[in-house]
N, C-alpha and C positions, 0 to 999 in steps of 0.2 A: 504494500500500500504506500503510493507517493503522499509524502509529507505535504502540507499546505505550503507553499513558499511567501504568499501574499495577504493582506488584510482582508482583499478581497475576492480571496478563494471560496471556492461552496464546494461541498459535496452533496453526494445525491442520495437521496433515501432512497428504500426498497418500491415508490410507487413513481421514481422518476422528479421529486420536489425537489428542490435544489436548496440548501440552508450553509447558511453560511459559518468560516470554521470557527469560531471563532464569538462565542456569546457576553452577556453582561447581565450578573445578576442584579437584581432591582429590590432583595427583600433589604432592611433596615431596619433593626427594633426602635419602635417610638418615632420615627422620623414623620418631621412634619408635612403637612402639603405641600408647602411651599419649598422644603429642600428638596420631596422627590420632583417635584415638576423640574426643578433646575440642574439636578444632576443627570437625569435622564436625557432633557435636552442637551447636556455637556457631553453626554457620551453619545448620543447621537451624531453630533458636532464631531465629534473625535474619530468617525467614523464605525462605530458601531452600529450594525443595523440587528441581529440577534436578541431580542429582548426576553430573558426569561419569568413569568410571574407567578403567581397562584391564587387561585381565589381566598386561601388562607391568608394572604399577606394583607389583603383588603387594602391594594394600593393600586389596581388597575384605573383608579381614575386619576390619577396623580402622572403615572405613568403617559397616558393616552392625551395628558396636558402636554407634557413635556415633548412629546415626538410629537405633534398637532407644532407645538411651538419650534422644534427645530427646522423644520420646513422640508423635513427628509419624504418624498412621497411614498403614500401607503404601500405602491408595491415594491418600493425597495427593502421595504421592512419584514423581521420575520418575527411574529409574535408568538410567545408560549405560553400557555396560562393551563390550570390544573385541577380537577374536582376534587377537593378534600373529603374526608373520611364520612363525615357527617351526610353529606350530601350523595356519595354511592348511591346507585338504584338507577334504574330507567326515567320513571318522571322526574325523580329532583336532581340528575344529572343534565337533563337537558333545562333544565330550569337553572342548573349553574352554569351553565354555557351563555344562555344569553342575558344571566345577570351580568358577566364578563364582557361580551359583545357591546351590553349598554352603558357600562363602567367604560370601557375603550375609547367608546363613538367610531365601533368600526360593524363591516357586515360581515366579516370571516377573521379565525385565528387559523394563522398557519401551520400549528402544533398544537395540541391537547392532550393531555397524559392524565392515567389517572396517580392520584398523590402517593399512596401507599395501598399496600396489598390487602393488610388486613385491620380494618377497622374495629374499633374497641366492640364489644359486646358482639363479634361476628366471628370468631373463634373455628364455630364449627360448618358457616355458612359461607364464609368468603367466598372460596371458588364461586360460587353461584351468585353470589352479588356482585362480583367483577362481570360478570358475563351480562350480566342486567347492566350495569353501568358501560360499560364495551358496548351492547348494544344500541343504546342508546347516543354513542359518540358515531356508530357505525350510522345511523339514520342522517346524523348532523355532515358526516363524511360525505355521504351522496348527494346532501342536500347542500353541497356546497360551500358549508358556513365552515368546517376544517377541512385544511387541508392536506393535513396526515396527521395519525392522532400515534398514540403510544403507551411507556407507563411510567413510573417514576418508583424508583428504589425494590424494585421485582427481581428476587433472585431465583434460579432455572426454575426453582417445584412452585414460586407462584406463578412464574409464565408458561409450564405446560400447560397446566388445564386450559389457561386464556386461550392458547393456542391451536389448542387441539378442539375449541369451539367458535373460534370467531370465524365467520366468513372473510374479513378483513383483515390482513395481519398486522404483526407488531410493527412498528417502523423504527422506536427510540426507545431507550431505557435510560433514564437519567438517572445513576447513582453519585453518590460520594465519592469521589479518588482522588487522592492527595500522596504527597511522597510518606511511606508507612504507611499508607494504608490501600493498598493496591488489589482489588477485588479482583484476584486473577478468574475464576474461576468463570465466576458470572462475566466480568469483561472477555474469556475464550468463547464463551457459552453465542452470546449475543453476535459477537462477528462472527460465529463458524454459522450463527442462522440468518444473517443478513440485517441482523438488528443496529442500529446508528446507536454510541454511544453517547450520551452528555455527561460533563461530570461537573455535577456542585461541589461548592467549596473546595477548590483546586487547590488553595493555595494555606487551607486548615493547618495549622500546625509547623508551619515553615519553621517557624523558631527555633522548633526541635533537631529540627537535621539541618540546617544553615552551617551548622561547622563542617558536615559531612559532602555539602554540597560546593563547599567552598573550592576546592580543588576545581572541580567543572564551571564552577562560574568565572573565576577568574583565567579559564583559561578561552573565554569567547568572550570576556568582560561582561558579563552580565550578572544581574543578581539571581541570589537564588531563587526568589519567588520567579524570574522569569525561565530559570531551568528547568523548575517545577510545573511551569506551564506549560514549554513547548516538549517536557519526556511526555506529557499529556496528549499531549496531539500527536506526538509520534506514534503513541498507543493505539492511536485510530478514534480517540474519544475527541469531545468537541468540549473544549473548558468554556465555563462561564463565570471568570469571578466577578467578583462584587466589592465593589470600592466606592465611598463618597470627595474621594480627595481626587483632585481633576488631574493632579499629577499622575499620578495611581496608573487612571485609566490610559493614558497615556505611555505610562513603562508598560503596564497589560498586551498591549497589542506590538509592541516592537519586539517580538518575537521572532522574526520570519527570515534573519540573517544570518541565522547560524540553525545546526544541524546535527544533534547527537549522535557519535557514531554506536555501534551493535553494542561493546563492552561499557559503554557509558549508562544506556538503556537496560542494560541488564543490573550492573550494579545499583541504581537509582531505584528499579523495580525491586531488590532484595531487601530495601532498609522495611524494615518496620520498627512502629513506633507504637510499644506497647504500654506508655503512660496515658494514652487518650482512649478515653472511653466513644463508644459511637451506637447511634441509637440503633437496634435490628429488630427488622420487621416481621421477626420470628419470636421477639421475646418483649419488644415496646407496645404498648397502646395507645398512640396519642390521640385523648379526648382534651379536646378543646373545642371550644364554639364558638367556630369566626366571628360571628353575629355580634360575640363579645367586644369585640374589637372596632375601632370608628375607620370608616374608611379614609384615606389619605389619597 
């Protein structure tokens, strides 16, 4: 697989969409309207077109300000947004879809995923309410309004069953990967079935292996956080981090001049870092109620 060389590289999902490599996470705790409209629009500005959301973050109208205001037009842009837990199922999955659509001010999101696998109190029902809520992305799929849909933090045994029932397949799996913490399994899993990786929080943890990484950085002048992005992309995943410092996003993306070779990849994929705990979708619950939450 050829590495991205450019800002403005895409790869292709499994139905032929083209996304670009290269995303920008948009969640923030507590952050106000006013800072998401403006940092959005900065990294729009900055050349970001990738925008990752979820309707948990209750900031898609902040967000859909801030690209509205950078003047980037709608089809250059790729938008991602996501059914949280609460909301799984047929009807109130398509009802969070175009609670999202109307949060935006858009007619279609380029990317839909669902949030996690298995929602609190559904233990022994998930499979089947993945397939209800799948279903119900699949109707939004033909109907236009997505334009590949996917899933979010699904590792092989919650993507069999999905798969082995949707009419639609999988297109994306947006997990965690950061240097130690390297989901090999599930990242072999996904590209051996044609599935496009994302990966959150790319850059989690960097502090810890900065010393480790130092040798590689300083030998393409880069920092570490930016070696940590592009072993990222050489993986074949597509990072998304998330910054509110406009410098940030700016090192973020000047990734594209240098090129890990095979022993650098390998060693960088060995470190793990077992001081950090991470939440799993085999042993976490998370109940929370967006609704709690004000939108931004």
């Amino acid at each position: 697989m050829a590495a991205p060389k450019s800002f403005k590289d895409e790869l292709t999902l499994a139905n032929g969409v083209s996304i670009p490599c290269l995303g920008y996470g948009t969640y923030h705790y507590q952050v106000s309207h006013e800072t998401q409209v403006e940092m959005v629009e900065r990294a729009a500005r900055s050349g970001y077109r990738l925008f990752d959301m979820a309707s948990l973050y209750m900031n898609e109208r902040g967000v859909g300000q801030g690209l509205r205001q950078s003047g980037v037009p709608r089809e250059e842009l790729f938008l991602t947004s996501k059914v949280w837990n609460q909301d799984q199922g047929y009807e109130s999955t398509l009802k969070a879809i175009d609670e999202s659509l109307e949060d935006l001010q858009t007619d279609y999101l380029d990317l839909y995923l669902i949030h996690w696998p298995i929602p609190a109190d559904h233990d022994d029902d998930w499979p089947q309410l993945n397939r209800e809520t799948w279903r119900a992305m699949e109707k939004y799929y033909r109907d236009g309004k997505l334009r590949a849909i996917g899933v979010s933090n699904f590792l092989q045994h919650h993507l069999e069953p999905l798969m082995a029932k949707a009419d639609i397949p999988v297109m994306v799996n947006e997990i965690e990967m950061n240097v130690g913490f390297y989901q090999q399994d599930i990242c072999n899993f996904c590209l051996d079935q044609g599935i496009q990786l994302m990966s959150y929080s790319p850059m989690q943890g960097i502090g810890n292996m900065a010393e480790k990484l130092m040798p590689i950085a300083a030998k393409y002048q880069k920092t570490s956080a930016q070696v940590s992005l592009r072993w990222n992309m050489q993986l074949g995943s597509i990072p998304i981090p998330r910054t509110y410092t406009p410098e940030r996003m700016v090192e973020n993306a000047n990734i594209f001049d240098f090129e890990l070779n095979g022993q650098e990849i390998a060693f960088i994929s060995s470190l793990q870092d077992d001081s950090r705990q991470h939440q799993h979708p085999d042993v976490d619950r998370i109940r929370l109620d967006r609704h709690m939450k004000t939108k931004v």
